[in-house]
DOKEFI-358274 format. One record per residue (C-alpha): residue number from 0; residue in three letters; x, y, z. Coordinates in steps of 0.25 Angstrom, whole numbers. Layout:
N
{atom NUM 'ALA' {X Y Z}}
...
END
This chain:
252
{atom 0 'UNK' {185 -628 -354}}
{atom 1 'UNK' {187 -622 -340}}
{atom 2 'UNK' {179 -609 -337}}
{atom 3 'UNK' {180 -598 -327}}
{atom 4 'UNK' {187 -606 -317}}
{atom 5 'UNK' {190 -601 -305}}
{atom 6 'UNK' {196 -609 -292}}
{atom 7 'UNK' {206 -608 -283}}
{atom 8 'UNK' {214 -619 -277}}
{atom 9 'UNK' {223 -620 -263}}
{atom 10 'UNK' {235 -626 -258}}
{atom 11 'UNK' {231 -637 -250}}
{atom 12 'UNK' {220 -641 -254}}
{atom 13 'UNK' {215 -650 -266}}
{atom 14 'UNK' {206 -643 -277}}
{atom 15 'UNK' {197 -654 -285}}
{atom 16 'UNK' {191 -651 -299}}
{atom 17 'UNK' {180 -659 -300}}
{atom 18 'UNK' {171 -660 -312}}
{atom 19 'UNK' {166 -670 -323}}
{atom 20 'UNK' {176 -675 -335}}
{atom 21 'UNK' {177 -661 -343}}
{atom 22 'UNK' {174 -652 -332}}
{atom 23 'UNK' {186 -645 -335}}
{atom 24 'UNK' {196 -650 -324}}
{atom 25 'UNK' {207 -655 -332}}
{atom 26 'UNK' {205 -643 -340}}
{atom 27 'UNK' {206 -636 -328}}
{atom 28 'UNK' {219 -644 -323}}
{atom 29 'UNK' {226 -642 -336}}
{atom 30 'UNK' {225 -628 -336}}
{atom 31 'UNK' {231 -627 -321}}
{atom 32 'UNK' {242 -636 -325}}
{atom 33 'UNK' {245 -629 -339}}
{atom 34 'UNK' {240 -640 -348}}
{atom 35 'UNK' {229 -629 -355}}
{atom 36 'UNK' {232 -614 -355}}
{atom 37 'UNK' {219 -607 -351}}
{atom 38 'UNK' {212 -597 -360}}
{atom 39 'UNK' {210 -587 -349}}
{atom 40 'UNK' {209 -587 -334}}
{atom 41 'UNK' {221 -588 -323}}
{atom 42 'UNK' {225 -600 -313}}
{atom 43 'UNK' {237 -597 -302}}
{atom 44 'UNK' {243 -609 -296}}
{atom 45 'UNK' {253 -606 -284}}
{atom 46 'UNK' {252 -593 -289}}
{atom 47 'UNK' {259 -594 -304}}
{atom 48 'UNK' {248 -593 -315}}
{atom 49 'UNK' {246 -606 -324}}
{atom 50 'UNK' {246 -599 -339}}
{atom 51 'UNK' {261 -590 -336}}
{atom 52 'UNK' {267 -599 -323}}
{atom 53 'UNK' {264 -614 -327}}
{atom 54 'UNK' {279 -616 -326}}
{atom 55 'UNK' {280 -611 -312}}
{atom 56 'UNK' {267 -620 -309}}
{atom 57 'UNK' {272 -631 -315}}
{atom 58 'UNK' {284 -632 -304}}
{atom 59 'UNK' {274 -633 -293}}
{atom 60 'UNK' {261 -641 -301}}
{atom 61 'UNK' {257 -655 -302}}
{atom 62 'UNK' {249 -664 -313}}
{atom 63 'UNK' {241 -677 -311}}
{atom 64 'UNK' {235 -675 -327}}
{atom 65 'UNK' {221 -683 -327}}
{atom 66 'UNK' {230 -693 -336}}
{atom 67 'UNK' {242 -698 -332}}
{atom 68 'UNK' {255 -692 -338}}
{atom 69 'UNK' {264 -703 -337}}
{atom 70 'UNK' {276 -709 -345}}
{atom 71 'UNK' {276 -725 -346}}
{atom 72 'UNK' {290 -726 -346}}
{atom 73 'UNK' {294 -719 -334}}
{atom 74 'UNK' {294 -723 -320}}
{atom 75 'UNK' {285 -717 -308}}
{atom 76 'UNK' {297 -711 -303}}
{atom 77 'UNK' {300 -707 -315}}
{atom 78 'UNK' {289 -699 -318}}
{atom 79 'UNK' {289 -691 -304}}
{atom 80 'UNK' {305 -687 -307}}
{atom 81 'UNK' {300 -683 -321}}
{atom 82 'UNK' {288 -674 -318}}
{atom 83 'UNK' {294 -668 -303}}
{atom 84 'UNK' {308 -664 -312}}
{atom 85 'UNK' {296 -657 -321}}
{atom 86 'UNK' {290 -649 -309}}
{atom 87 'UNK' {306 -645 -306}}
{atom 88 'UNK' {306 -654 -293}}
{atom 89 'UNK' {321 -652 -286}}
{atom 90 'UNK' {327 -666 -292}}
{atom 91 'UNK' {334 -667 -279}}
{atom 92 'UNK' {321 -670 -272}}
{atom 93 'UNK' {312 -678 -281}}
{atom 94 'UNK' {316 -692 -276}}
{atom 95 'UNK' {311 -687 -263}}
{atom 96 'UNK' {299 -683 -270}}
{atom 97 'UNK' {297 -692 -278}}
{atom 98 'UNK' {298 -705 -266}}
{atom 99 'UNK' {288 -693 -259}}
{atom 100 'UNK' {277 -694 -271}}
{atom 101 'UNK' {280 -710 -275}}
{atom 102 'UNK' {277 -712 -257}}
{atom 103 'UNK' {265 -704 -257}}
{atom 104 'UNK' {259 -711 -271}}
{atom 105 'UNK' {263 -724 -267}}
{atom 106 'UNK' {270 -727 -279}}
{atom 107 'UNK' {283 -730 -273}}
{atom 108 'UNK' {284 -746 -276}}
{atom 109 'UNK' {280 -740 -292}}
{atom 110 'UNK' {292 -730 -293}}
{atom 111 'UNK' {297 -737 -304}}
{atom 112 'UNK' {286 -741 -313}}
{atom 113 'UNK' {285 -735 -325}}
{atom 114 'UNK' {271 -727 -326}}
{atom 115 'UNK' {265 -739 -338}}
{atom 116 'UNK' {265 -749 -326}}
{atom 117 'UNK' {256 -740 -318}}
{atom 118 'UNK' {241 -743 -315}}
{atom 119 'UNK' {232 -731 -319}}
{atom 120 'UNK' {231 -728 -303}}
{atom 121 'UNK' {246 -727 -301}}
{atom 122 'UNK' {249 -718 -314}}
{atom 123 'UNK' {238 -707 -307}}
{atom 124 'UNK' {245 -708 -294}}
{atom 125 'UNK' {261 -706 -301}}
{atom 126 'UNK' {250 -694 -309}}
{atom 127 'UNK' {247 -687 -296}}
{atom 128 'UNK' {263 -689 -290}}
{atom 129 'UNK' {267 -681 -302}}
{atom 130 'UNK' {258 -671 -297}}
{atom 131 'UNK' {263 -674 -283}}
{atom 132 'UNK' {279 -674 -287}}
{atom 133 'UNK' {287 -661 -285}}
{atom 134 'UNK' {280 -654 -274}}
{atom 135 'UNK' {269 -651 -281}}
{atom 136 'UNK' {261 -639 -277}}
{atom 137 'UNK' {248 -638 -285}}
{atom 138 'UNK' {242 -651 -290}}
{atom 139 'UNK' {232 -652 -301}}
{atom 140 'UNK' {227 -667 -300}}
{atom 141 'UNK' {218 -670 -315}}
{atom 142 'UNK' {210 -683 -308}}
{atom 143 'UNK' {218 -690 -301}}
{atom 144 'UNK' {213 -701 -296}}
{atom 145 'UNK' {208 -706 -308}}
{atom 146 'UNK' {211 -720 -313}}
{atom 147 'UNK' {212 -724 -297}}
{atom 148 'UNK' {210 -736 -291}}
{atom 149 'UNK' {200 -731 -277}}
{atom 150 'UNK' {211 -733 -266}}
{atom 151 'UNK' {223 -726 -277}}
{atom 152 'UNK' {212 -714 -277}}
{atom 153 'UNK' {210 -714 -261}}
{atom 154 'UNK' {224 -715 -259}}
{atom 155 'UNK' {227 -703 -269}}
{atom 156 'UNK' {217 -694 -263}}
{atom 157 'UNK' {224 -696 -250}}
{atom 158 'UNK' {236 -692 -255}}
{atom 159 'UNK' {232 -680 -263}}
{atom 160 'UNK' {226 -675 -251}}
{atom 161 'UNK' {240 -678 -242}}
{atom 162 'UNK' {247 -671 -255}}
{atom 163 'UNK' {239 -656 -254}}
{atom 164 'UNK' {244 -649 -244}}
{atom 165 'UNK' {254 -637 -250}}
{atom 166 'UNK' {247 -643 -264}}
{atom 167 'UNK' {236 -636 -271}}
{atom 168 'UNK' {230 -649 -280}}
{atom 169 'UNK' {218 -648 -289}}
{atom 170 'UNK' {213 -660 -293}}
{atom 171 'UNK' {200 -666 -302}}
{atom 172 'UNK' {191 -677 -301}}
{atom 173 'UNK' {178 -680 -305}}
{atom 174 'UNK' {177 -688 -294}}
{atom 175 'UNK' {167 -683 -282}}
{atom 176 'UNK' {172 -690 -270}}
{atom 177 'UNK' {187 -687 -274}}
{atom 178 'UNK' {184 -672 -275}}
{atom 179 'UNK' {176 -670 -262}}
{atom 180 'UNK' {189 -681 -254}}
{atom 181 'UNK' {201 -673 -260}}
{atom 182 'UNK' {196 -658 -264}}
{atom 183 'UNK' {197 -647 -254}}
{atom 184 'UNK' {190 -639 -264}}
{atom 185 'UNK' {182 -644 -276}}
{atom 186 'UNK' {180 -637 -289}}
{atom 187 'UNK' {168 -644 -297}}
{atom 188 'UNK' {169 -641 -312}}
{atom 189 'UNK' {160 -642 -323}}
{atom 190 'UNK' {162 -638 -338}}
{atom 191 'UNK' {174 -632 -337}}
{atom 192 'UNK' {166 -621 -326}}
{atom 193 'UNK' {168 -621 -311}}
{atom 194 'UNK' {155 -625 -303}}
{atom 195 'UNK' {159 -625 -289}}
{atom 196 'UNK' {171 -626 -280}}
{atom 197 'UNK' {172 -631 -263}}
{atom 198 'UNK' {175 -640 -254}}
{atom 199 'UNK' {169 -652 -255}}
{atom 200 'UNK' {160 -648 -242}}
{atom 201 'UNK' {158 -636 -248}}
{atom 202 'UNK' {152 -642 -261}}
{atom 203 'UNK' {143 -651 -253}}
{atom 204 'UNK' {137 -642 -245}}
{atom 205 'UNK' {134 -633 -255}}
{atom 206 'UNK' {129 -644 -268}}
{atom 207 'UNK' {128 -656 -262}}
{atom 208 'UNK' {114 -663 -257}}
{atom 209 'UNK' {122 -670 -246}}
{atom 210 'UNK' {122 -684 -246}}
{atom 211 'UNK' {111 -696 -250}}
{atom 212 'UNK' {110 -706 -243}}
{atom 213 'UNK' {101 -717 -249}}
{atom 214 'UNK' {95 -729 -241}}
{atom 215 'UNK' {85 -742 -245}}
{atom 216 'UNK' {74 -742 -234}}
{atom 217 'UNK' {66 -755 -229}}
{atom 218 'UNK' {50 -753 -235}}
{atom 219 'UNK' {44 -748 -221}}
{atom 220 'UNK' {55 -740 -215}}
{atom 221 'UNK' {53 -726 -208}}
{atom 222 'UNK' {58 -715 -215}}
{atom 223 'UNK' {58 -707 -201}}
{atom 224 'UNK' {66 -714 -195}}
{atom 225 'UNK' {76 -716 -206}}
{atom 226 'UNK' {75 -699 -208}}
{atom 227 'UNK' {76 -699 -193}}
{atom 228 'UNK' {90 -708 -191}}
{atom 229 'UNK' {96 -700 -203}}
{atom 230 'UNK' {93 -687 -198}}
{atom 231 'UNK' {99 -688 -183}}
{atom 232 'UNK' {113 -691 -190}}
{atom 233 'UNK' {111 -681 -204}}
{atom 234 'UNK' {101 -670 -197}}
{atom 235 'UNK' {97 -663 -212}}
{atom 236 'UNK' {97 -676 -219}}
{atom 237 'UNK' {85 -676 -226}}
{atom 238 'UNK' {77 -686 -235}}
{atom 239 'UNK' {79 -684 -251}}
{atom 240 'UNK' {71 -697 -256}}
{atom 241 'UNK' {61 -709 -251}}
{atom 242 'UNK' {58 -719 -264}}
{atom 243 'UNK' {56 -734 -265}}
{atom 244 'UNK' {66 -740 -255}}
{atom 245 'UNK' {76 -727 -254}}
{atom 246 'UNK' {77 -718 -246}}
{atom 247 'UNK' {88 -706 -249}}
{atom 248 'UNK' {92 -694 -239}}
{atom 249 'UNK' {101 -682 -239}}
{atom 250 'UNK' {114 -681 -229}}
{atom 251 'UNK' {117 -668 -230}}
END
């Protein structure tokens, strides 16, 4: 369950949820898009309130579900006319759109290919072209990078970041290094309650010890002198620990 949350997002920017499985993000996500009707509380996005507009919202949202809602027998092209029809995209302009969404995905040479041919990769990148397709103004993005090969992940945070501008996107992970590269601000959840919410520098600054840097030292090396080299290019770097062979300092 999801308690006394309270955050607001902005156009332009990328929010991240981040948080352990059962944190409360999808719970969160699926309250947003109208999959669960909250028990009390209010959320607005682009000013239409989710438990009276979601029609309204609905024109103007898009869904990358943390599992893939897919049909094996239709085609990749297929699925983006279907689901930019469901939004109420212009017909007259989605073959403009879609080419737009195939380009930027680099799924043009899979256009065709029915959605069982897929690799688990390509299925999460068609996922978040759904989300893309129909000029979508608010994003909510349930993990995904998840089943990613490491250069299909790179080359999708890329793209989300080319993507949010005139967007608001919200998007989970319970990856660390993918919440402090995409998120503008992010919003770390624990049993279903809010703990904190910043930029990533923001949430260093104020939690994090810095950074450790851990080296193996030679038995009779001076300890000054290692102090000293470090501390003329880190000023308030200072020593956390001297045992057996390591020897471990804080970069602030």
């Amino acid at each position: 369950a999801v308690k006394d949350l309270t955050v607001n997002m902005y156009e332009g920017q990328i929010t991240v949820l981040l948080g352990h499985n059962g944190a409360g993000k999808t719970t969160t996500l699926s309250m947003l898009t109208g999959l669960y009707s909250p028990t009390s509380g209010q959320a607005y996005i682009n000013g239409y309130e989710i438990s009276q507009d979601m029609v309204l919202i609905r024109q103007s949202l898009g869904l990358c579900p943390q599992h893939d809602v897919l049909f094996d027998n239709m085609t990749v092209e297929e699925h983006l006319y279907f689901y930019s029809g469901l939004k109420g995209y212009p017909s007259s302009k989605c073959p403009e759109e879609i080419n737009h969404i195939l380009r930027i995905l680099n799924l043009e040479d899979k256009r065709r290919c029915l959605t069982k041919a897929l690799s688990g990769g390509m299925k999460r990148k068609l996922s978040i072209g759904i989300a893309l397709i129909g000029d979508s103004k608010a994003m909510m993005l349930d993990e995904p990078t998840s089943g990613m090969d490491p250069a299909s992940r790179r080359a999708t945070w890329d793209l989300l970041q080319q993507q949010r501008s005139n967007r608001t996107i919200l998007l989970t992970t319970h990856f660390m290094d993918e919440a402090d590269l995409l998120g503008d601000r992010i919003v770390i959840m624990a049993k279903g309650e809010l703990q904190c919410c910043g930029s990533s520098l923001f949430l260093k600054r104020k939690y994090g010890a810095g950074y450790h840097m851990v080296m193996v030292k030679e038995p009779y090396c001076s300890l000054g002198e290692i102090s000293r080299l470090i501390c003329q290019y880190v000023p308030n770097a200072t020593m956390e620990s001297n045992a057996g062979a390591e020897l471990s300092f804080i970069l602030p």
